[in-house]
Backbone as CSV, one residue per row, in Angstrom:
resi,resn,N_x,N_y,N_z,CA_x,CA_y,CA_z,C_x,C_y,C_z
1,UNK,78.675,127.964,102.800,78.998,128.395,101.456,77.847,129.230,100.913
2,UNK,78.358,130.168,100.308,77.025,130.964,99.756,76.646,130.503,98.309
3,UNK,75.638,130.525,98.288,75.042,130.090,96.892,75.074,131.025,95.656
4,UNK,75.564,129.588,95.068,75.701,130.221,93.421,75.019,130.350,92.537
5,UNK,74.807,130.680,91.401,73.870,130.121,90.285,74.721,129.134,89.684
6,UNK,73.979,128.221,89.189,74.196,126.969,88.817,72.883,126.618,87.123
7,UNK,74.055,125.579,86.408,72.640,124.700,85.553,72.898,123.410,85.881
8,UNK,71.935,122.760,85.408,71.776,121.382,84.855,72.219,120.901,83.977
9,UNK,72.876,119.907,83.467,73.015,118.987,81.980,71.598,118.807,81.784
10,UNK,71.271,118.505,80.668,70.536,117.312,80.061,70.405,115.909,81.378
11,UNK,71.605,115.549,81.352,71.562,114.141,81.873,71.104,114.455,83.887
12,UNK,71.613,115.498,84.289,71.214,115.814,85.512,69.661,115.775,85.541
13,UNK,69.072,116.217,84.729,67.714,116.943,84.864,66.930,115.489,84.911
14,UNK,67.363,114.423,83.521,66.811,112.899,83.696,67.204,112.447,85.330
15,UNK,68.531,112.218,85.531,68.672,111.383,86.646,67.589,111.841,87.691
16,UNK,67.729,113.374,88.481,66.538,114.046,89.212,65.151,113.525,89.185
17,UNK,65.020,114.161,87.845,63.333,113.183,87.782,63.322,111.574,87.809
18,UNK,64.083,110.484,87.138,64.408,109.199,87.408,64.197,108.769,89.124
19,UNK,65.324,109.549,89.576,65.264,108.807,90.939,64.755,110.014,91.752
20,UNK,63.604,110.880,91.295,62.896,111.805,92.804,63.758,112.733,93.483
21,UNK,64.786,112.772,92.818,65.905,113.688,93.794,65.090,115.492,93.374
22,UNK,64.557,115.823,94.986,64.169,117.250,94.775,65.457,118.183,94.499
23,UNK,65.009,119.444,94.218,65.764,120.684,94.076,66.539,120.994,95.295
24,UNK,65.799,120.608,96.604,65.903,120.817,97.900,67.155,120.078,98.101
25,UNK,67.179,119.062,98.026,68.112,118.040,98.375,69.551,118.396,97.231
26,UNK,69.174,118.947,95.879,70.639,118.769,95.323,71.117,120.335,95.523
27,UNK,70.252,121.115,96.561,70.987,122.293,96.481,71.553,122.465,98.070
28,UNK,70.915,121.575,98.812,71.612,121.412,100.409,73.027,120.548,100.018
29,UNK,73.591,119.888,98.888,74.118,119.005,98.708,75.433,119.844,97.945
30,UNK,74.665,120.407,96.995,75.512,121.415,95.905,76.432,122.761,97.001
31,UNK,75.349,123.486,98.161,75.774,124.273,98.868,76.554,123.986,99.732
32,UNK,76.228,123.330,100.421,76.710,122.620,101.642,77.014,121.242,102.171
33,UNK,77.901,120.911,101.341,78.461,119.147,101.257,79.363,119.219,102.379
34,UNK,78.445,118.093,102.721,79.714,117.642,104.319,81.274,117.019,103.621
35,UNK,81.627,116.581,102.261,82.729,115.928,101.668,82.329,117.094,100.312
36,UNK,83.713,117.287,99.690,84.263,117.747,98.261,85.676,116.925,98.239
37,UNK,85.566,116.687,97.028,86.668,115.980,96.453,87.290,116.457,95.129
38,UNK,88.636,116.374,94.684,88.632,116.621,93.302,88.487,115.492,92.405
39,UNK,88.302,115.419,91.192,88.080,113.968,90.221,89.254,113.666,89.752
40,UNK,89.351,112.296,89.821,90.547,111.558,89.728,91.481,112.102,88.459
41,UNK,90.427,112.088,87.610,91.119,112.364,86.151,90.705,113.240,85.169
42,UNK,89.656,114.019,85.885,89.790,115.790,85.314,89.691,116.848,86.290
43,UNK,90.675,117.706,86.096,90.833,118.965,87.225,89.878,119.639,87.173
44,UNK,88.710,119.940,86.107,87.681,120.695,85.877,86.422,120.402,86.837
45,UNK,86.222,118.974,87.041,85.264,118.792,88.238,85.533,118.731,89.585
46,UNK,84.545,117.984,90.247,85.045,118.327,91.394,83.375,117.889,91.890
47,UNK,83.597,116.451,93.059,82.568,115.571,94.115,82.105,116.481,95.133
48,UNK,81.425,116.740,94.866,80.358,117.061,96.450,79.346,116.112,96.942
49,UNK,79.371,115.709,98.279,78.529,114.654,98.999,77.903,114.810,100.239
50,UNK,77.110,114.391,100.383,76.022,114.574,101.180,75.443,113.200,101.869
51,UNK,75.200,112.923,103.251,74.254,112.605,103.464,72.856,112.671,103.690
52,UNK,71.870,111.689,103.247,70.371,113.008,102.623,69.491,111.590,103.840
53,UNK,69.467,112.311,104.928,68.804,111.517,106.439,67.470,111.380,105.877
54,UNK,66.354,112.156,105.118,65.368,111.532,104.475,65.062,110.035,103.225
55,UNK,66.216,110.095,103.146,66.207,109.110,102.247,67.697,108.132,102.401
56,UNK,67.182,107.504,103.646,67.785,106.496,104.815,69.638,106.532,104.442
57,UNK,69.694,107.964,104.832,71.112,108.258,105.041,72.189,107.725,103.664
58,UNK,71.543,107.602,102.881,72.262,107.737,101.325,73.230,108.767,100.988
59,UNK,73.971,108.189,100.557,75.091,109.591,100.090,74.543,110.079,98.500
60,UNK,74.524,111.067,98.392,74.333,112.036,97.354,75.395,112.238,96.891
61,UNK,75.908,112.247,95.796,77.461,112.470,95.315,76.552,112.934,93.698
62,UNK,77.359,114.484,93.872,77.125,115.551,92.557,78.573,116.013,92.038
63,UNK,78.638,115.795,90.671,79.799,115.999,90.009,79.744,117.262,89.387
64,UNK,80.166,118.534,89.437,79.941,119.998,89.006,81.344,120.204,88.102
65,UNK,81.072,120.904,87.063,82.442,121.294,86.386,82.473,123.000,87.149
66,UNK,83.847,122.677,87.517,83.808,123.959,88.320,83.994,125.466,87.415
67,UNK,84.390,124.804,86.481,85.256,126.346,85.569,84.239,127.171,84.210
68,UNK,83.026,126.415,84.639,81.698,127.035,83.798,81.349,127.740,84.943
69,UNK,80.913,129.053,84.439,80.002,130.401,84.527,78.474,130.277,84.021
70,UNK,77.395,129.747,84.865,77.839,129.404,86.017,77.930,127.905,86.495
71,UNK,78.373,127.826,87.275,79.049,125.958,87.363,77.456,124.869,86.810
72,UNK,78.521,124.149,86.511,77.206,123.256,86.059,77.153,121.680,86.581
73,UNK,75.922,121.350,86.750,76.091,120.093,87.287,75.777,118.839,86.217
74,UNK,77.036,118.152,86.500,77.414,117.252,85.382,76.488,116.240,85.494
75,UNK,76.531,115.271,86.380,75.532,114.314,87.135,75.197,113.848,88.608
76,UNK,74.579,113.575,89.200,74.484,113.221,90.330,73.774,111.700,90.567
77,UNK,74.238,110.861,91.629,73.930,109.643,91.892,73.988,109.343,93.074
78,UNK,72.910,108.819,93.940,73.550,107.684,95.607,74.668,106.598,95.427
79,UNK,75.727,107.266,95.889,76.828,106.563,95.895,76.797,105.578,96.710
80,UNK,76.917,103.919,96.331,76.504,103.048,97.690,78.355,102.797,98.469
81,UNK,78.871,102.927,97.645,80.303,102.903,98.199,80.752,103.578,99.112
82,UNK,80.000,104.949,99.193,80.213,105.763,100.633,79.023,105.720,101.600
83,UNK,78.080,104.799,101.526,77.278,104.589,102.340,77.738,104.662,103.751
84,UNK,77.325,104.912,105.117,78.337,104.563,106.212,79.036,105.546,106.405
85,UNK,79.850,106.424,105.530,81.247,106.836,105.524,81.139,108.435,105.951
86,UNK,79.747,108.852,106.130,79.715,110.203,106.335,78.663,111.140,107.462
């Protein structure tokens, strides 16, 4: 996938610094997610996931609203529910 420009929320920028998640990691994640999903109950976002092998194979799961110019990332979290799964 070729890369986009992208922002941050507010709340992205806390979680990042909170839990250490580099730039590196949410843009291998943002670009190139081994899983995309759409969200259950708004058509506007949309799951991208990652496994991040530095940080003992955790899934990365980033929620982007797709229909902002340019997309923006809503929040991101290690999903433990897809641990395993990817």
């Amino acid at each position: 996938m070729q890369k986009e420009n992208y922002e941050l929320s507010n709340h992205a920028k806390e979680v990042m610094e909170e839990r250490n998640i580099s730039y590196e990691i949410l843009e291998r994640t943002l670009f190139d997610p081994m899983l995309i999903e759409k969200d259950k109950f708004d058509s506007d976002l949309e799951h991208r996931l990652s496994s991040i092998p530095e940080n003992e194979n955790r899934v990365l799961r980033i929620i982007i609203n797709i229909l902002t110019i340019p997309i923006k990332v809503v929040t991101l979290f290690y999903d433990r529910r897809m641990r395993g799964k990817l």
